[in-house]
C-alpha positions in Angstrom: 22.7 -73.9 69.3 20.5 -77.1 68.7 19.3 -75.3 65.6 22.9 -74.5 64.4 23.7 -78.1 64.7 20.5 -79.1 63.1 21.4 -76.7 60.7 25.6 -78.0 59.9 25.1 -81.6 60.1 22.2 -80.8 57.4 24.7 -78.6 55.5 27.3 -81.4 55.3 25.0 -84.3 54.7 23.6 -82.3 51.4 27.4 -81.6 50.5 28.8 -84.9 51.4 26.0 -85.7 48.3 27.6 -84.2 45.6 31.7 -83.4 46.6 34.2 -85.6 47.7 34.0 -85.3 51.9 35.7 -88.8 52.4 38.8 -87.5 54.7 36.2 -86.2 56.5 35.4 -89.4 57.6 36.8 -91.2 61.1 39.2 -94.0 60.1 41.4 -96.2 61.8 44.8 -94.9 63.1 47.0 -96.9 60.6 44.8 -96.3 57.3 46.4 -94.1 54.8 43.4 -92.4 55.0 43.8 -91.1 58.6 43.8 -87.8 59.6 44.1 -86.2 63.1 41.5 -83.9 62.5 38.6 -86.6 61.5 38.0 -87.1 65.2 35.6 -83.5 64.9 34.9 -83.8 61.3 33.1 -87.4 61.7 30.4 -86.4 63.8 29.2 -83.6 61.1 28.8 -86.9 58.4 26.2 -89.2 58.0 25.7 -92.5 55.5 22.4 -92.2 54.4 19.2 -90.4 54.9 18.2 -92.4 57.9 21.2 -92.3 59.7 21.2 -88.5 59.8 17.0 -87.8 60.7 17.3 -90.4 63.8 20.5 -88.5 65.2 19.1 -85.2 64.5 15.3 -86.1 65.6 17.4 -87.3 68.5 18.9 -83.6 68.9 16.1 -81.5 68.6 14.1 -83.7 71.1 16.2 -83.8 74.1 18.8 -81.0 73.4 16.0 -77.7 73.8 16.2 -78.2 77.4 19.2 -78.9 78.1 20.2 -76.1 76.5 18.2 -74.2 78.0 19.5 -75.3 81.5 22.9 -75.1 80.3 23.2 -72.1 77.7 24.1 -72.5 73.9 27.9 -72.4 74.7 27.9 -75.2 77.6 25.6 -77.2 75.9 27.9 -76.9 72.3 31.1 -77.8 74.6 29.2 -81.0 75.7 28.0 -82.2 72.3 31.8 -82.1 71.0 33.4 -83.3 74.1 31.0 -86.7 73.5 31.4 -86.7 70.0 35.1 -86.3 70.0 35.5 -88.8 73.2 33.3 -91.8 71.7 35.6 -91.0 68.4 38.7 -91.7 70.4 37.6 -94.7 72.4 36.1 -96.2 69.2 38.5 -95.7 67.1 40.9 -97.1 70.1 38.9 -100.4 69.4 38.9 -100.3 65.8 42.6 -99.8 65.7 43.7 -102.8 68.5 41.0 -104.6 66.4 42.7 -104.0 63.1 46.1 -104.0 64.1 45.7 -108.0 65.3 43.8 -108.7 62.1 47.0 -107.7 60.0 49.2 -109.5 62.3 46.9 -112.5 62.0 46.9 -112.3 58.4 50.6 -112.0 58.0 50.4 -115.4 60.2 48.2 -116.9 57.1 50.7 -115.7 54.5 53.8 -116.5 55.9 52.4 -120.1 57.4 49.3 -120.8 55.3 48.1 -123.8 57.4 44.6 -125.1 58.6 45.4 -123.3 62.5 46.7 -119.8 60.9 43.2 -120.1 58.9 40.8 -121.1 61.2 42.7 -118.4 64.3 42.1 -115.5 61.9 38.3 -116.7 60.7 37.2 -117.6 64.6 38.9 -114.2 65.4 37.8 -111.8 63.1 34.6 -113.5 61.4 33.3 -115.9 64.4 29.5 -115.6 62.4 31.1 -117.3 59.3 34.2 -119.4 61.1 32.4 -122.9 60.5 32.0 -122.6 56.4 35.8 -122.0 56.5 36.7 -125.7 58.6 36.0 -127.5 55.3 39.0 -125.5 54.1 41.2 -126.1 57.0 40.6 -129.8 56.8 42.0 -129.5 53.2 45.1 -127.7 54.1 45.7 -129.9 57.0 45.6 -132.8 54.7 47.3 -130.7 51.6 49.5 -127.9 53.3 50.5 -127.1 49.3 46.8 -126.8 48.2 47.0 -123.7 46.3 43.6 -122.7 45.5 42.9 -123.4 48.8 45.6 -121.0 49.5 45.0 -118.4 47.6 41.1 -118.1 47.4 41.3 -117.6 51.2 44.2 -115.0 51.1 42.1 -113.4 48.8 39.0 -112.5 51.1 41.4 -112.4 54.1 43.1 -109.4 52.5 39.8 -107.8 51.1 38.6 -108.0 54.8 41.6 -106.5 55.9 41.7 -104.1 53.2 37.9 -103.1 54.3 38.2 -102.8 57.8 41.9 -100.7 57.4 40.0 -98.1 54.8 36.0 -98.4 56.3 35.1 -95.0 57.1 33.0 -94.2 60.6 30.5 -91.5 60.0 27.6 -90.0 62.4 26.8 -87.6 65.8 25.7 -90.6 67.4 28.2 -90.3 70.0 27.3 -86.4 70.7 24.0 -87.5 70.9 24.2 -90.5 73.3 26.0 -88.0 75.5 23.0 -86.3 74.8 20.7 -89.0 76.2 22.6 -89.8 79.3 22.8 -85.9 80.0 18.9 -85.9 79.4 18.2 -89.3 81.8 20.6 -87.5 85.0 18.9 -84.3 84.7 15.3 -84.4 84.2 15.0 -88.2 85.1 11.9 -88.3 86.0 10.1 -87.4 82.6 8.3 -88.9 80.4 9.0 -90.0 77.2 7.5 -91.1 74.0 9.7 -93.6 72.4 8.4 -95.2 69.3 7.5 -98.2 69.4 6.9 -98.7 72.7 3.2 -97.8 73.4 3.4 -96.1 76.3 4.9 -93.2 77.6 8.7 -94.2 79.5 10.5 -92.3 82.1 13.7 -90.6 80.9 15.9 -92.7 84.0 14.5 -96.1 82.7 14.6 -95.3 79.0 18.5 -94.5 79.2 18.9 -97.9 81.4 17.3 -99.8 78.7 18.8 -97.7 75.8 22.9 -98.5 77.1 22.4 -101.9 77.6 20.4 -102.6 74.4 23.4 -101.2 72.6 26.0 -103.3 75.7 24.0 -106.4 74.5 24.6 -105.8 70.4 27.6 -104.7 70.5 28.7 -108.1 72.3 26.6 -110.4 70.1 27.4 -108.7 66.4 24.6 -109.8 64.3 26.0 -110.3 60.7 25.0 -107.2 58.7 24.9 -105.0 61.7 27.0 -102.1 60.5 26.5 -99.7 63.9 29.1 -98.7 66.0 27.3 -99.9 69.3 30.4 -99.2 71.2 30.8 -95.8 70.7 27.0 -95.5 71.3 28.4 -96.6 74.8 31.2 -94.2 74.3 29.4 -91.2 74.2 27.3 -92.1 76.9 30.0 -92.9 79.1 32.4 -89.9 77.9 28.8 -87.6 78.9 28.4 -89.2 82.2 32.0 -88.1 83.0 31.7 -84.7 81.8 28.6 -84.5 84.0 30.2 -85.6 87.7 33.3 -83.4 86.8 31.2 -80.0 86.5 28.8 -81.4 89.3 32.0 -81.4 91.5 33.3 -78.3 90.4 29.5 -76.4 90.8 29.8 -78.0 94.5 33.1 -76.7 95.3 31.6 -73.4 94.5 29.4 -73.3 96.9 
């Protein structure tokens, strides 16, 4: 099964190349470009050449034993039950988070003053809120500044615009189920994690791993285009599969 994965997320990364596989894509409930079924598809795209060797290098390390602890049929129900759960919590976020950024721009365009401005830049771009003060100074002294006006509608909407239509591709979910599945069943080995120098224990490399990605996904770092959240969403999704067929595999006994 870790082979037929390898084998379709290749497949669709190779396609995704040369044919149009955008609807394919996760995006936020709300965008026209939504579609129930994107919640499986997602996991099966990948941006670019880097995004889909770490996922799958990711796969074809840790998913041969737990396969083989499992069988191909388990282990294939757990990779989409992460996948699909980190796409739904995610997604959750990215909608609530797009949903107040349209209601915050509508604040700007119907009341274009220095507070609407400065509660939808401190909001949605808190990196970048200080370059726009100079601009809510002038519309607090000039409330009919129309440049003013309408060069900041103009990048509100094409945030808006980006965030309502930005696609999110990748089996990093799956996999970070992956990883926390690994860390609670065979804890105690050892890992080679580049770059760390020295061999880690699987327990302590999953520790560090979630909250490395708690501690970005917190502090955004302008640029950082990974969904650290649903990093977290897989793993957490995976660690509730686990305890539910832990329970179940008790009362059987």
């Amino acid at each position: 099964m870790v082979r037929n994965l390898l084998i379709a997320n290749v497949v669709v990364f190779l396609a995704s190349r040369y044919l149009q596989l955008d609807l394919l894509a996760l995006y936020p409930i709300g965008s026209p470009l939504f579609w129930p079924w994107q919640f499986f598809t997602y996991m099966f795209m990948h941006a670019d050449t880097g995004h889909i060797f770490s996922n799958m290098i990711g796969l074809i390390s840790l998913g041969p034993l737990l396969e083989e602890r499992w069988g191909a049929k388990r282990f294939l129900t757990f990779w989409l039950i992460c996948g699909v759960g980190a796409g739904v919590l995610y997604n959750g976020l990215r909608t609530y988070e797009v949903h107040r950024m349209g209601q915050q721009l509508e604040a700007f365009r119907q009341e274009p003053t220095g507070v609407n401005l400065m509660n939808f830049a401190e909001t949605n771009l808190p990196d970048l809120a200080k370059t726009y003060e100079s601009s809510a100074v002038k519309l607090h002294d000039n409330p009919n500044d129309t440049y003013v006006i309408n060069n900041t509608l103009g990048r509100f909407e094409a945030l808006y615009e980006g965030s309502l239509n930005g696609p999110m591709v990748g089996a990093s979910g799956a996999l970070f189920g992956i990883i926390i599945a690994f860390g609670m069943l065979f804890p105690n080995t050892s890992l080679m994690v580049f770059p760390l120098p020295i061999p880690i224990k699987a327990k302590y490399f999953v520790i560090l791993y979630g909250l490395y990605e708690f501690f970005f996904g917190i502090r955004r770092i302008p640029g950082d285009n990974i969904a650290h959240f649903a990093h977290l969403g897989g793993m957490l999704v995976g660690f509730i599969v686990l305890q539910i067929w832990q329970r179940n595999r008790t009362r059987l006994y």
